[in-house]
C-alpha positions as CSV (number, residue, x, y, z in Angstrom):
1,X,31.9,9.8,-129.3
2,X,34.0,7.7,-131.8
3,X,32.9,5.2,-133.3
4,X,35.3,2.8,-131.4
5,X,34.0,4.1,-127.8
6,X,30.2,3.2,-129.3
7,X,31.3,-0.3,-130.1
8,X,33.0,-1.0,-126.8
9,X,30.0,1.1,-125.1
10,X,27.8,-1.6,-126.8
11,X,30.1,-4.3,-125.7
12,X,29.5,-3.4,-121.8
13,X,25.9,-3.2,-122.0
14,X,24.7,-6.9,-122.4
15,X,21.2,-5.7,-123.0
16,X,21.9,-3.0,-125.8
17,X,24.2,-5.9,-127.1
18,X,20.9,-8.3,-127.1
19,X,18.4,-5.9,-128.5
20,X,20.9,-4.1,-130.8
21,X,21.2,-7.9,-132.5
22,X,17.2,-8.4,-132.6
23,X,16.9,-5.0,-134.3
24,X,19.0,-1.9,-134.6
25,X,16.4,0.5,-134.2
26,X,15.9,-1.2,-131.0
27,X,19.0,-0.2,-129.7
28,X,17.8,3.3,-129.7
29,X,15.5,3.1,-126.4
30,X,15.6,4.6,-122.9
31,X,17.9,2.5,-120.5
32,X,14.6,1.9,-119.0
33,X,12.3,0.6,-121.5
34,X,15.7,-1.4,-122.4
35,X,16.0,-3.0,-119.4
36,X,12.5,-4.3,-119.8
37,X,12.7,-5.2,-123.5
38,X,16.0,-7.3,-123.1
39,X,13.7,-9.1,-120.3
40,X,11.2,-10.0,-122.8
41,X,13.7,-11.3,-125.8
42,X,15.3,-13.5,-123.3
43,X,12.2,-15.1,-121.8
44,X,11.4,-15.6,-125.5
45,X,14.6,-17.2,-126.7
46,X,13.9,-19.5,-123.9
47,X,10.7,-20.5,-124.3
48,X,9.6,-23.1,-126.8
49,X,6.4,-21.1,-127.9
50,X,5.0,-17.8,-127.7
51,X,2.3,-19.2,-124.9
52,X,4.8,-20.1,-123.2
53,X,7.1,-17.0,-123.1
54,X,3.6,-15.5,-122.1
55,X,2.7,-17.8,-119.2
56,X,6.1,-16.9,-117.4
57,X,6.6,-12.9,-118.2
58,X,2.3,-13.0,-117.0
59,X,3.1,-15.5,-114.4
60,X,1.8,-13.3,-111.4
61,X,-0.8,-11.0,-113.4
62,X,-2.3,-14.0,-115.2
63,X,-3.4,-15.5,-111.4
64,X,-6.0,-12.9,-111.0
65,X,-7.7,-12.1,-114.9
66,X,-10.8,-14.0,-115.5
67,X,-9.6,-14.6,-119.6
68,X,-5.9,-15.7,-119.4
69,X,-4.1,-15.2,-123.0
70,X,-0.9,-14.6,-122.0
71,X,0.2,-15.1,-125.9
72,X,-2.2,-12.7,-127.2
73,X,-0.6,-9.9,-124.4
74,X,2.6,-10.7,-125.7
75,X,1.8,-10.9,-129.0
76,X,0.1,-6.9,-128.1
77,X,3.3,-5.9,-126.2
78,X,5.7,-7.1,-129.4
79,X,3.6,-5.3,-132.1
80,X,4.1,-2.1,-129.8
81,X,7.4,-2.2,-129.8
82,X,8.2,-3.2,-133.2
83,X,8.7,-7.0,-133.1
84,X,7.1,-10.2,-133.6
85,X,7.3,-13.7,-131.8
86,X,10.4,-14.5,-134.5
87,X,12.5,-11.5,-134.2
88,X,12.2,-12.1,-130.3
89,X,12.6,-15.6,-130.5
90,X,16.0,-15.3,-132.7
91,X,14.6,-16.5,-135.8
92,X,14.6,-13.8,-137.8
């Protein structure tokens, strides 16, 4: 594939777009896992703190755990990934 077909490829797919501008490597995921991962940067982006982000990706789950730490499951679900609460949140 040229490289011009890749760029316009990456153009299409809003969510390879998103994650390919948080990190490169993370443009290199199963459509998937992608899918789910583009999920999570935008609830970040739009959330004013990490508990936050947390409290609506955990909205449903969080209803029925006796500890609720939304924050420290998203802060878990970023470090397996490869990112932290800034490169999800655009800061970085």
């Amino acid at each position: 594939m040229t490289l011009t077909r890749q760029w316009a490829a990456l153009q299409r797919d809003g969510d390879l777009a998103l994650l390919a501008e948080v990190s490169p490597d993370l443009a290199n995921v199963d459509e998937f896992d992608r899918a789910q991962l583009a999920a999570v940067v935008r609830a970040c982006r739009a959330a004013s703190s990490l508990s936050a982000a947390g409290r609506r990706l955990f909205a449903v789950s969080r209803q029925t755990k006796a500890s609720q730490n939304e924050a420290d499951r998203l802060r878990k679900y970023h470090a397996r990934v490869g990112l932290n609460w800034e490169m999800a949140a655009g800061g970085a």
